[in-house]
VMD Tcl script that draws the C-alpha trace (Angstrom):
set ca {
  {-13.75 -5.45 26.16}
  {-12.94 -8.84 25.50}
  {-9.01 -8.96 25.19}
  {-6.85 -11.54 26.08}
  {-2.81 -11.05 25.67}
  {-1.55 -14.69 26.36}
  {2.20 -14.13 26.31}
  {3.30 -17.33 25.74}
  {6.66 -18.97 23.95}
  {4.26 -19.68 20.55}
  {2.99 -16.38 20.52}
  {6.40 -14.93 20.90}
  {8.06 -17.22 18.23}
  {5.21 -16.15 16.08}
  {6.10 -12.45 17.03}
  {9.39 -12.90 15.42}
  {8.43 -15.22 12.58}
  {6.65 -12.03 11.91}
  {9.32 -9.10 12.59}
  {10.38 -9.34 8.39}
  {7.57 -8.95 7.75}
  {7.29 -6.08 10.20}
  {10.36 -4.85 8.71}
  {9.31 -4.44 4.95}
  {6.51 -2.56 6.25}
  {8.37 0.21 8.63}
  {10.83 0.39 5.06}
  {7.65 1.35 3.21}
  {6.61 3.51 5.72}
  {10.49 5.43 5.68}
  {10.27 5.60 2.18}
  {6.46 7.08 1.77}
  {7.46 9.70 4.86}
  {10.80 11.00 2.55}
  {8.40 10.87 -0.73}
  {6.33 13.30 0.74}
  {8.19 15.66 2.29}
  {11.66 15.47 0.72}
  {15.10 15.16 2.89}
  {14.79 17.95 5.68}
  {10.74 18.78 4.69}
  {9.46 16.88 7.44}
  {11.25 17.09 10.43}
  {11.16 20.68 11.25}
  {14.79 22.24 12.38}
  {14.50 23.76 15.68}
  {16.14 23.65 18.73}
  {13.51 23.68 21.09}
  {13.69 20.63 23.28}
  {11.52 21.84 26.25}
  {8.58 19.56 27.56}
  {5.55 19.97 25.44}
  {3.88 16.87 27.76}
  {4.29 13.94 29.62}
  {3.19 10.40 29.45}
  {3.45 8.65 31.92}
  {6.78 10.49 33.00}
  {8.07 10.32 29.63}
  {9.61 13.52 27.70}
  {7.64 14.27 24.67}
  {9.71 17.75 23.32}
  {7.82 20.57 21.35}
  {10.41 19.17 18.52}
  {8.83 16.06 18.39}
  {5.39 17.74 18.11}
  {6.51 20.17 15.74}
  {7.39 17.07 13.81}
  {4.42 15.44 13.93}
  {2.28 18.42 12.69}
  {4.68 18.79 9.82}
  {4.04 14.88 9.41}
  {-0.06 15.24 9.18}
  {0.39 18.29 6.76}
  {2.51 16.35 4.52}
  {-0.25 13.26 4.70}
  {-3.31 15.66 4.33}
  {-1.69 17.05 1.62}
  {-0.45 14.20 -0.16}
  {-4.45 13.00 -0.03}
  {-5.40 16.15 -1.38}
  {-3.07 17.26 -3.79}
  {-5.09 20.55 -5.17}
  {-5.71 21.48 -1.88}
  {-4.18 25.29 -0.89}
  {-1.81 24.41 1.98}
  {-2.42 28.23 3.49}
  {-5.64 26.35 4.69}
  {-3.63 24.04 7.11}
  {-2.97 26.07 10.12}
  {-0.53 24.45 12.44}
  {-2.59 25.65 15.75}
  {-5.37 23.70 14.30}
  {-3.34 20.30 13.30}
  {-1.49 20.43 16.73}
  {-4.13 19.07 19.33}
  {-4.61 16.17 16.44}
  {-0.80 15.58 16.36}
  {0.01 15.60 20.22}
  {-3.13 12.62 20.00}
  {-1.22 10.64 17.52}
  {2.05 11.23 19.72}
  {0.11 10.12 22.47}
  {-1.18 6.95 21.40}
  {1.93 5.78 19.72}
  {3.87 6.39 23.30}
  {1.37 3.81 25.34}
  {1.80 1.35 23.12}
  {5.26 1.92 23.00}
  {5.83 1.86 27.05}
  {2.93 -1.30 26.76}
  {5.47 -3.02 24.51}
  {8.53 -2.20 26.87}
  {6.01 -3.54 30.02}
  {5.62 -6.90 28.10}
  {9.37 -7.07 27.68}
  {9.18 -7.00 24.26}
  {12.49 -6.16 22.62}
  {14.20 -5.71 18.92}
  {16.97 -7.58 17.37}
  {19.69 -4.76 16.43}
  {20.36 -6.82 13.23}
  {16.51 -6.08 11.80}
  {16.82 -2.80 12.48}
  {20.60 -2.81 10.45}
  {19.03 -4.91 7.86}
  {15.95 -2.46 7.75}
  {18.09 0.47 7.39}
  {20.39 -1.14 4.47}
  {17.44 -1.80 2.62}
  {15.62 2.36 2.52}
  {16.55 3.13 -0.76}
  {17.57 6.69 0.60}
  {20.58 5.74 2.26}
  {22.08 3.22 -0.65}
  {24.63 4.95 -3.38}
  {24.38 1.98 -6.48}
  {22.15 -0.28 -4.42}
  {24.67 -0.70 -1.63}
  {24.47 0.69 1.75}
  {26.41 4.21 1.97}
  {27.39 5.21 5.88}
  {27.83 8.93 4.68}
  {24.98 9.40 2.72}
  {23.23 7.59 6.01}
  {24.67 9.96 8.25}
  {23.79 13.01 6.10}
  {19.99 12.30 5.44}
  {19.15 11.36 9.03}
  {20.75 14.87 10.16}
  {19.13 16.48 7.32}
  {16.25 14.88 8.84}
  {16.68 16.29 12.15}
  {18.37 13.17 13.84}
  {21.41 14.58 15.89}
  {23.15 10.97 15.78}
  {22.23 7.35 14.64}
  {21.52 6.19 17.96}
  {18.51 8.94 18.01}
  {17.54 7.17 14.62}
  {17.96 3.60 15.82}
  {15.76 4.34 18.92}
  {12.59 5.80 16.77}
  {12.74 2.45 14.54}
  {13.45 0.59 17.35}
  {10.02 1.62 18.94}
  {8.32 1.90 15.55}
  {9.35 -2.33 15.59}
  {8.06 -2.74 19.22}
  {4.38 -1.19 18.50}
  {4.35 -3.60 15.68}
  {4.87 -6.29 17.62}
  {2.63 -5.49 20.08}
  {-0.09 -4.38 17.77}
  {0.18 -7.73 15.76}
  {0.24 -9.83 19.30}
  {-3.22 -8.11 20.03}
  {-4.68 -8.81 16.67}
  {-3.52 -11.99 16.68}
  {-4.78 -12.90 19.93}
  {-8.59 -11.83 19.07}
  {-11.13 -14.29 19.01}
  {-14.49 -14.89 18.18}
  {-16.90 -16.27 21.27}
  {-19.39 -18.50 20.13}
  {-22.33 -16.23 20.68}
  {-20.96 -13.71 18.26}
  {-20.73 -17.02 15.75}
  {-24.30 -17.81 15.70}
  {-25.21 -13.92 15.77}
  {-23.80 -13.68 12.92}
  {-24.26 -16.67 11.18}
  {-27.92 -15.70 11.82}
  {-27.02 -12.68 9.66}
  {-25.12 -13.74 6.47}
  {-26.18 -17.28 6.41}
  {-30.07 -15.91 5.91}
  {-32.17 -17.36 3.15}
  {-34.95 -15.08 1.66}
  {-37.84 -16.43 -0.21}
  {-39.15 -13.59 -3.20}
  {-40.89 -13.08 -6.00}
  {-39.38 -9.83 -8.58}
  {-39.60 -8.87 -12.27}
  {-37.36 -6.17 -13.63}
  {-38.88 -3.81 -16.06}
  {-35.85 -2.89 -18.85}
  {-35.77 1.10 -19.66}
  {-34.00 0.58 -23.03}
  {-37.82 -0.29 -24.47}
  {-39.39 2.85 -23.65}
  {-36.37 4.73 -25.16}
  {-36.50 2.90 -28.28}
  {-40.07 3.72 -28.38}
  {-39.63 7.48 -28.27}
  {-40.06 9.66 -31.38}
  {-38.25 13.71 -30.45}
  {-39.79 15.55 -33.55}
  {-37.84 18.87 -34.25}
  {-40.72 20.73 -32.65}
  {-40.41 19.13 -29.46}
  {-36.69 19.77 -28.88}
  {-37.54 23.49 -30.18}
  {-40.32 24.34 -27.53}
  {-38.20 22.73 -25.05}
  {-35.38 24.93 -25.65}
  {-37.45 28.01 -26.15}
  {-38.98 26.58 -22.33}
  {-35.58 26.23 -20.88}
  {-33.37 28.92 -22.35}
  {-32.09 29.48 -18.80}
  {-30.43 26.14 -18.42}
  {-28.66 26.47 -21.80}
  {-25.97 29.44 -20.80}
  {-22.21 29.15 -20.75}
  {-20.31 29.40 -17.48}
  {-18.68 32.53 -16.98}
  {-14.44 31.81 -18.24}
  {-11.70 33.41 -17.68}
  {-8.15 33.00 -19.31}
  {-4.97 33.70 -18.06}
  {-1.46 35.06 -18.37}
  {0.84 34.45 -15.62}
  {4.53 33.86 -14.64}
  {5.70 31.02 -12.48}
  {8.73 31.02 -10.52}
  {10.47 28.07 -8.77}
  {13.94 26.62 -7.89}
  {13.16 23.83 -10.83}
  {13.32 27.03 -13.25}
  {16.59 28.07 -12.17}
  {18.61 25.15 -11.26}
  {19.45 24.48 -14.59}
  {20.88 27.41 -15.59}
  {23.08 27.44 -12.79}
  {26.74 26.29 -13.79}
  {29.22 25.12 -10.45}
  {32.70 25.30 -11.51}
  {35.10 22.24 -10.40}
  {37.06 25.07 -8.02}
  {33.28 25.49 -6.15}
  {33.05 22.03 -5.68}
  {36.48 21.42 -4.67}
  {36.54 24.25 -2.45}
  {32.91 22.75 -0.64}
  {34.78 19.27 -0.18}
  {37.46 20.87 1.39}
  {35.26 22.47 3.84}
  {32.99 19.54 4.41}
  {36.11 17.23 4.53}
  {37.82 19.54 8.03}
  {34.15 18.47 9.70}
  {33.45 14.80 8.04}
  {33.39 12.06 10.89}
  {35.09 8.87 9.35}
  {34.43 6.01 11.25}
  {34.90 2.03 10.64}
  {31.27 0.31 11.12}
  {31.87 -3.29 12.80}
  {29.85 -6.12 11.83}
  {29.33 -8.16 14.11}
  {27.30 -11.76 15.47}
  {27.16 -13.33 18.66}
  {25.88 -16.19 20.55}
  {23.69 -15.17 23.29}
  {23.59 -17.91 26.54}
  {21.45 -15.79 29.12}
  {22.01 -17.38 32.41}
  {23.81 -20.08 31.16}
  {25.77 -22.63 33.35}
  {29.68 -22.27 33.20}
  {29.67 -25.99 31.80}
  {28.11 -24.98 28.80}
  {29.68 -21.67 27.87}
  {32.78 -24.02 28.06}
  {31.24 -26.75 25.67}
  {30.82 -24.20 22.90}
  {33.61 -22.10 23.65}
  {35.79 -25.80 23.23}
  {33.85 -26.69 19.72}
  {35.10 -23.04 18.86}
  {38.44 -23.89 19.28}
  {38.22 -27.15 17.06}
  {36.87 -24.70 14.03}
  {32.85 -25.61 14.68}
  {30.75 -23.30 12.48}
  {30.32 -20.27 14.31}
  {26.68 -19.69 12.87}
  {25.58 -23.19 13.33}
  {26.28 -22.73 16.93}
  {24.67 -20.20 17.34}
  {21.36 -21.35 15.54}
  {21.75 -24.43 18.07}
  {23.08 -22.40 21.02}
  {21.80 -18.90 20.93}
  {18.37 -17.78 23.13}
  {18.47 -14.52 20.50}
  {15.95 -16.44 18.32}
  {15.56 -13.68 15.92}
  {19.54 -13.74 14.98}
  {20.19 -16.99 16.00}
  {18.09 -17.56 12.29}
  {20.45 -15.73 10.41}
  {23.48 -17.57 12.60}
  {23.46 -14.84 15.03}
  {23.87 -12.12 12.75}
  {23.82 -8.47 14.61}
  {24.34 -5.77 11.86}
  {26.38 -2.92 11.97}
  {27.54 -0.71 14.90}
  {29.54 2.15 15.14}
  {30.04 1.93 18.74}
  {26.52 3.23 19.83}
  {24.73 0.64 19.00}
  {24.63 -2.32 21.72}
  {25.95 -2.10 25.75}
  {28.98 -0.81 26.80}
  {30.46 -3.90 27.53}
  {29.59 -5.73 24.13}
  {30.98 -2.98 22.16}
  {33.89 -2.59 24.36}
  {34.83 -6.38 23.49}
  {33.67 -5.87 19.63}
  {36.11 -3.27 19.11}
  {39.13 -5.17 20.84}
  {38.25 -8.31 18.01}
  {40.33 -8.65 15.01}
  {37.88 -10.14 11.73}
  {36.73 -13.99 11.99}
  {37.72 -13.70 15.81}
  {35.62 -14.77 18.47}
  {35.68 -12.90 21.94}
  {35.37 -14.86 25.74}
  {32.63 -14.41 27.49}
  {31.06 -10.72 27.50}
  {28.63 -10.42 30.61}
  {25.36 -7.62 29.71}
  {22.05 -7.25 31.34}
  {20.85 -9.54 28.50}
  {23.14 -12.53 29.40}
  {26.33 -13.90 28.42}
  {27.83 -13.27 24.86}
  {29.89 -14.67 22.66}
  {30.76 -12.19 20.24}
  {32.22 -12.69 16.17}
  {33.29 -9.86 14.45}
  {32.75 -10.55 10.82}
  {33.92 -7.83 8.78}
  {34.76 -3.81 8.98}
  {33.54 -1.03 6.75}
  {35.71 1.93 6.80}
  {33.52 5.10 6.58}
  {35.68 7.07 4.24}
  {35.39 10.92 2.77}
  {36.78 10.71 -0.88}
  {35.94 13.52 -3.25}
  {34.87 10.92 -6.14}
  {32.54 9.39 -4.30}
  {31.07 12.96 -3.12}
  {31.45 15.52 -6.37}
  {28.20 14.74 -7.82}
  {26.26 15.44 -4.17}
  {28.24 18.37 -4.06}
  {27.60 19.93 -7.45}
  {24.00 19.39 -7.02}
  {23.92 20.89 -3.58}
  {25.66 24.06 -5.18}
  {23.40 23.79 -8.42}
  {20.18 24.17 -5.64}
  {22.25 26.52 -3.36}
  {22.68 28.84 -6.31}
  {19.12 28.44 -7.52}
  {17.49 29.41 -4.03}
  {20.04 32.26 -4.18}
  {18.67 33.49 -7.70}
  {14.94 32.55 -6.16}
  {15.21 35.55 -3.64}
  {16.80 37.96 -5.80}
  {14.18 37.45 -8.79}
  {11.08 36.84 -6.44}
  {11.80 40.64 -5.61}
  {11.95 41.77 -8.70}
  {9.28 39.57 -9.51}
  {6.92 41.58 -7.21}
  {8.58 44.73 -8.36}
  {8.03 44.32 -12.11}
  {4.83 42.78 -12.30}
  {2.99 45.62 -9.98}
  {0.67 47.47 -12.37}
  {2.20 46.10 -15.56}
  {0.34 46.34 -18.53}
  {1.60 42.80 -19.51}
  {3.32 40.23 -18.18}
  {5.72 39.32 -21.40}
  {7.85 42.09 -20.66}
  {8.37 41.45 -17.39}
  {9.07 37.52 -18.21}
  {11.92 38.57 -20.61}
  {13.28 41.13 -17.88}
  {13.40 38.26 -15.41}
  {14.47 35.29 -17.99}
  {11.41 33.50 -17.38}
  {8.69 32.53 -20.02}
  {5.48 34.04 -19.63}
  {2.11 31.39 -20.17}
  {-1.21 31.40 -21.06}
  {-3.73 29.10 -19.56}
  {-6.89 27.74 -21.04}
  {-10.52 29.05 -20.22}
  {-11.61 28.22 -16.74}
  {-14.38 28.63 -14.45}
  {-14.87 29.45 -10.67}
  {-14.98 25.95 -10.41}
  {-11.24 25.96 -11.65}
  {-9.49 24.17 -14.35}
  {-6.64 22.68 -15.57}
  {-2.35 22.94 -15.07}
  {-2.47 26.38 -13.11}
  {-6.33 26.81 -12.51}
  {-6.38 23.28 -10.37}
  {-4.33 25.74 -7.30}
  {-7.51 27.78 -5.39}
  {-5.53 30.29 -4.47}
  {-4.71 31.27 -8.52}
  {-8.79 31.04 -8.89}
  {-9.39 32.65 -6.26}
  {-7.04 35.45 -7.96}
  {-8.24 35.59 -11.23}
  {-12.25 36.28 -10.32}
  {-10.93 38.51 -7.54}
  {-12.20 42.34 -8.71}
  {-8.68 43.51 -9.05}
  {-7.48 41.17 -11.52}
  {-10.84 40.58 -13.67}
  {-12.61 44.08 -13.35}
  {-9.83 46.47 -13.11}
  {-6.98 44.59 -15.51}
  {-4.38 44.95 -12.96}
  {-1.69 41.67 -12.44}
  {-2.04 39.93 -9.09}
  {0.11 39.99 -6.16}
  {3.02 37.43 -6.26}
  {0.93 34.10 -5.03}
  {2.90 31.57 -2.86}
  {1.49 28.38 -3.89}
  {3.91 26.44 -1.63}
  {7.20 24.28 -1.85}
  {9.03 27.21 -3.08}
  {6.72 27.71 -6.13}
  {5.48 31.34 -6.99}
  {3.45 32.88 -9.61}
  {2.14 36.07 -11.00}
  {-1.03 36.31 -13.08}
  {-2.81 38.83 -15.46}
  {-5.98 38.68 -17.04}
  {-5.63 37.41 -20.46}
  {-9.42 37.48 -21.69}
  {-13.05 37.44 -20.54}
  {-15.51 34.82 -21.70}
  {-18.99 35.88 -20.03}
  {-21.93 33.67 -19.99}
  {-23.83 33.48 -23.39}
  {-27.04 31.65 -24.37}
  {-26.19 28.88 -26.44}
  {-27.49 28.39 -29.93}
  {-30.56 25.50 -30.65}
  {-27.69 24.01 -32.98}
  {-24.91 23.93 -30.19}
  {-27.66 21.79 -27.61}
  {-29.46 20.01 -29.88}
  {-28.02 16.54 -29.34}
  {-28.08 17.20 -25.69}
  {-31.58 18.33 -25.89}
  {-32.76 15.27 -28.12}
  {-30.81 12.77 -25.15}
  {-32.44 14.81 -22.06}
  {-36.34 14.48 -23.98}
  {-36.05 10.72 -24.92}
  {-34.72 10.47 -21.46}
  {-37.12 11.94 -19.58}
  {-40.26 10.91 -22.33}
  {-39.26 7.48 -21.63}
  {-38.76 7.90 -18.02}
  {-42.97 9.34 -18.06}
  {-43.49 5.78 -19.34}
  {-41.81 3.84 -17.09}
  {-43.13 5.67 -14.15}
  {-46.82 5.00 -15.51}
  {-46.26 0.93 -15.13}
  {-44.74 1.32 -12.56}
  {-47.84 2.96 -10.65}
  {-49.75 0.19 -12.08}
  {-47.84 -2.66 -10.77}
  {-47.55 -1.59 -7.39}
  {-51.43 -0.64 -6.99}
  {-52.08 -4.31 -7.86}
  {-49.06 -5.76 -5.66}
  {-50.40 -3.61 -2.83}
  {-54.07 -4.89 -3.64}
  {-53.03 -8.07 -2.70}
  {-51.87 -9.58 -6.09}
  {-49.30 -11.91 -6.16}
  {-46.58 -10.66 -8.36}
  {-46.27 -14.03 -10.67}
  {-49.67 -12.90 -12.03}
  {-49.34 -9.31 -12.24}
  {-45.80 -10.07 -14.42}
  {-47.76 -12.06 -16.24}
  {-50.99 -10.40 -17.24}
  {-48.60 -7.37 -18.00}
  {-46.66 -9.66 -20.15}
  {-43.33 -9.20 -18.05}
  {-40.09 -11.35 -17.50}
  {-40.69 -12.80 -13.68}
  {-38.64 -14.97 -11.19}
  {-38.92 -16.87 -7.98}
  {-36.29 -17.45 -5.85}
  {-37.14 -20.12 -3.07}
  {-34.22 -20.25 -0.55}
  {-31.80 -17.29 -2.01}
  {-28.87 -16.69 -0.40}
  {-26.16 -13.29 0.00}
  {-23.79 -15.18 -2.47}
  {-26.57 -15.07 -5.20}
  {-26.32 -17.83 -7.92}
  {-28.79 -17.44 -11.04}
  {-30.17 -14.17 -9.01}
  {-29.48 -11.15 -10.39}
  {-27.25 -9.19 -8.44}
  {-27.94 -5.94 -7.92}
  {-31.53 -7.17 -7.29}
  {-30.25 -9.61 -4.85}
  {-28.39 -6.83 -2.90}
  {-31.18 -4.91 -2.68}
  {-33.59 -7.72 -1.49}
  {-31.05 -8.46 1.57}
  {-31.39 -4.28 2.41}
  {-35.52 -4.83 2.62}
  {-36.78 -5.30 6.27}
  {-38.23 -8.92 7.63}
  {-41.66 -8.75 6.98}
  {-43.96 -9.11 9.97}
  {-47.06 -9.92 8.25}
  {-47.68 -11.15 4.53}
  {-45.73 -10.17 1.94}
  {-43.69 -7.20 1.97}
  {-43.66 -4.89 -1.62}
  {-40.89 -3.03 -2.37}
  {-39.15 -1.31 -5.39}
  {-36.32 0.54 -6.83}
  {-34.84 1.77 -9.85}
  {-31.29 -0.07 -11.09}
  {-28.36 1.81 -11.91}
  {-29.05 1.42 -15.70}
  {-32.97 3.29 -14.66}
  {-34.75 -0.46 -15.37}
  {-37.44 -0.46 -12.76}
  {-37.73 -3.81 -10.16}
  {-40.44 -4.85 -8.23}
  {-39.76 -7.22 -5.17}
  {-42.81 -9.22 -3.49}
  {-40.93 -10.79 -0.25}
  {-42.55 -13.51 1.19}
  {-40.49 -15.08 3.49}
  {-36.80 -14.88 5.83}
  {-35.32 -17.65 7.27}
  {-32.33 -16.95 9.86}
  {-29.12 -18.66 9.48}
  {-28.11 -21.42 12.07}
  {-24.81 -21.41 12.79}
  {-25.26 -25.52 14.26}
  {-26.09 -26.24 10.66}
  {-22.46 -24.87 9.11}
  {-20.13 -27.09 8.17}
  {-16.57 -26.87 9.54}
  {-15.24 -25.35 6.87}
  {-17.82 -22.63 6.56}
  {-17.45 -21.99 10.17}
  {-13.10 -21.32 9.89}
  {-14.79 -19.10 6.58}
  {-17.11 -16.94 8.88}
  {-14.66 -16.66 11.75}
  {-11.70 -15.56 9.10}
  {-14.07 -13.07 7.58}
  {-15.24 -11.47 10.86}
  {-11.79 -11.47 12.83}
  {-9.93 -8.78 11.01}
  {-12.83 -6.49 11.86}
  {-13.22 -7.76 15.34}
  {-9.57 -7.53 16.25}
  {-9.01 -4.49 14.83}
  {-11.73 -2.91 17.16}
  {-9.83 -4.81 19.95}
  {-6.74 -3.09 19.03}
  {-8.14 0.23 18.96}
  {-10.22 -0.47 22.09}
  {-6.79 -1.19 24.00}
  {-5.10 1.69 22.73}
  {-8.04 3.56 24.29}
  {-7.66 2.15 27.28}
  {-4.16 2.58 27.65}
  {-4.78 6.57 26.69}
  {-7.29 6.72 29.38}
  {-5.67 5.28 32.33}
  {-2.36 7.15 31.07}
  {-0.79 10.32 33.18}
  {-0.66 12.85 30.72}
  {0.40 16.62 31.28}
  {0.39 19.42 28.56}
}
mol new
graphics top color blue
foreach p $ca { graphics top sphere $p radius 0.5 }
foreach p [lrange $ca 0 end-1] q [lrange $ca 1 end] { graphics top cylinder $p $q radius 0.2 }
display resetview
């Protein structure tokens, strides 16, 4: 495995050039996980925090792999939207899960090895900017609080930590791909491969011809239905009636009186933690010599620019950009002794000196944000909450009766207007499915099933997932039929002038490769046959004046050993090509220019690094100590 980490100061200032754009990505990756699962879908509530393994020491809880199954569910799903989600057992998805865990956790202890590390203020600025925890477009500390708990995240600091490492495989991730390199070896290999020139000879035979020449007489298409009855028959169709039943259904009709929601912000109000979030910057010295602490500290006091210090001063390169510019804490955030100093600050103040295990501070508190619980800013959370409450409430109660009614009745419209739901009939469908309702399996499945279509009876109530339920009834029969001459007749005319003309085609065709495989050269079989011919001396991949679909192909042929190698194939559009290949010269890469060498390496490097990457993770999974 050729890898090569070279941890040097360029490669870690273009780590952190690099951690926005890092960033932007793990935001995209926040917001895609709460698209598909919804707040509190995805991380599964349970307390179980026993050992499910160990890496290398490290505690990796059954919660976490509960998590992670519920995670690959969710993306499985997402990819296959009609798929029936009773097919996704958990036992199945777990071994897959506790791999992903794994991998993610060496390159997370790799990172930590390298002493790679994470600004607190990109991961403040990353979680201002999820969309899920902003009220208006601004940053909201209780909605914050409430979706991460929601989301099975006991405190912020738990939160913190899982973007934290999310930034640190990032960086290490992008260090290996960016550290890949192509030897020259693999250069001329494969400049020997896409810089190859092919000398050949085709001509391209147009189907449209033989179409045009086609005559279907009435007779024809009548002995070739009377031939092929068989594969003129109607699919067997059923239709539908059914009942659905979901929280979407009910919500609306559920009314929350201003006492309710008055009476749940009381109750929430006894429990909410309000809390001032400190902003705060600092200047960070490392081992710095007393003589300079005292040099800034002394510009301080004459009013110097606290941020232009520290983009001069500080060895935090990633905040000393945004003049040393830290986020938000609420205490939990940085060391002990940085936060104990924070919170003694009053706004615009600097502190002295603050000694961690990263070096010496000099800490700026820049503004306070008072976490407050007003019932304004929390009725309309409330009243929805209730609204769903009350739904899922209603959901039980009418599933029941749901199951209750429906059982052997005769229709399903009188058990709709019993339950104050609206009772639907779908179109015709297939085995094969259909449509709105027929796209779920499980309702196929139902409707073919000899219950519902031979003996008339309704269906058990089907859980089709996410709360969603439904109950259907056969609404009508369509068996197979033959179809009528008149119904096919247009397909029937297409399917002869297709297949007459292909006969034609195929008849040339057998000519012109007897004579190319005689020996022939195929300028003066195109041209006895009165064809269309080229000859490309010299072609290239990139084809110019080449056809390309022909050129594709003629770069798929083998390298002739001896002669001239005949070959043909039929185009997408059904013309028929014939190839005569006469000649393959390798590319040298000691020919390239410069700039078509940085071209070749810029093409290939993606592919090779990303093998690297992989490679290493590999590595790091094999020579990890891992116990389930």
């Amino acid at each position: 495995m050729r890898l090569f980490l070279v941890w040097n100061i360029q490669m870690l200032e273009n780590l952190r050039n690099n951690l926005r754009g890092v960033a932007l990505g793990i935001v995209i990756v926040i917001g895609l996980i709460f698209a598909l699962s919804g707040t509190g879908a995805l991380f599964v509530s349970t307390p179980d925090s026993k050992a499910a393994l160990m890496v290398n020491g490290q505690k990796v809880t059954e919660r976490e792999v509960r998590q992670a199954v519920a995670r690959e569910k969710s993306r499985i799903l997402s990819q296959n939207p009609e798929m029936d989600q009773t097919l996704l057992d958990d036992a199945e998805l777990r071994p897959q899960a506790i791999q992903q865990i794994i991998a993610r956790e060496v390159l997370v202890q790799a990172s930590q090895d390298q002493d790679l590390a994470v600004a607190p203020s990109l991961v403040s600025e990353l979680i201002a900017d999820v969309e899920q925890f902003q009220t208006d477009g601004q940053f909201d500390q209780n909605k914050y609080r409430f979706v991460i708990r929601n989301q099975g995240y006991a405190s912020s600091s738990k939160f913190t930590g899982m973007l934290e490492d999310q930034f640190l495989v990032q960086q290490l991730s992008q260090a290996v791909l960016a550290s890949s390199f192509i030897t020259a070896t693999e250069l001329f290999s494969l400049a020997a491969l896409t810089e190859q020139q092919r000398d050949f000879d085709y001509t391209r035979v147009p189907l449209q011809p033989f179409v045009d020449q086609v005559e279907v007489t009435q007779q024809d298409i009548s002995d070739y239905y009377d031939d092929n009855k068989d594969q003129y028959t109607t699919e067997k169709q059923v239709a539908i009636e059914y009942i659905e039943l979901n929280p979407n259904l009910l919500i609306a009709s559920q009314e929350v009186t201003n006492e309710a929601i008055q009476a749940r912000f009381d109750q929430e109000a006894e429990s909410a933690q309000t809390s001032s979030s400190l902003h705060a910057a600092h200047i960070l010295l490392g081992d710095a010599p007393d003589k300079l602490i005292q040099e800034i500290q002394g510009k301080l006091d004459a009013d110097a620019d606290f941020a232009l210090l520290a983009k001069e001063y500080s060895e935090d390169v990633a905040s000393a950009e945004n003049g040393g510019d830290l986020g938000y804490t609420t205490g939990d955030t940085f060391p002990e002794p940085f936060e104990q100093a924070l919170a003694e600050l009053e706004v615009g103040q600097v502190s002295a000196p603050v000694k961690t295990d990263a070096g010496v501070h000099l800490i700026k508190l820049l503004e306070v944000q008072e976490s407050t619980f007003e019932f304004e800013a929390q009725k309309e959370r409330i009243a929805q909450e209730l609204q769903q409450e009350s739904a899922e409430e209603l959901l039980v109660e009418k599933l029941e009766m749901l199951k209750e009614l429906s059982f052997n009745a005769e229709n399903l419209q009188e058990v709709a207007q019993d339950l104050g739901l609206q009772a639907q009939t779908s179109e015709p469908f297939s085995e094969n499915g259909g449509a709105d309702i027929a796209s779920s399996p499980q309702v196929v499945k139902a409707a073919y099933s000899p219950e519902v279509l031979d003996d008339g009876y309704a269906s058990e109530v089907l859980d089709l997932g996410d709360d969603n339920y439904v109950v259907i009834r056969l609404q009508e029969d369509f068996p197979p039929r033959q179809q009528s001459l008149e119904e096919v007749s247009e397909d029937l005319t297409e399917t002869l002038t297709a297949s007459l003309a292909q006969q034609k085609i195929e008849e040339l065709r057998a000519v012109i490769l007897e004579r190319l495989n005689s020996g022939e050269p195929l300028e003066a079989v195109a041209k006895s046959l009165d064809l269309d011919w080229k000859a490309i001396k010299e072609g290239k991949r990139a084809p110019f004046g080449v056809d390309p679909e022909v050129n594709y192909q003629v770069f798929k042929f083998p390298i002739p050993r001896e002669g001239a190698l005949i070959e043909d194939f039929y185009a997408r559009n059904g013309d028929f090509v014939a190839v005569q290949l006469t000649g393959v010269k390798l590319g040298q890469a000691e020919e390239l220019s410069d700039e078509r060498k940085l071209a070749l390496r810029s093409i290939a490097e993606p592919s090779y690094s990303g093998r690297e990457l992989l490679s290493y993770q590999q590595t790091l999974v094999n020579q990890a100590d891992i116990v389930q």
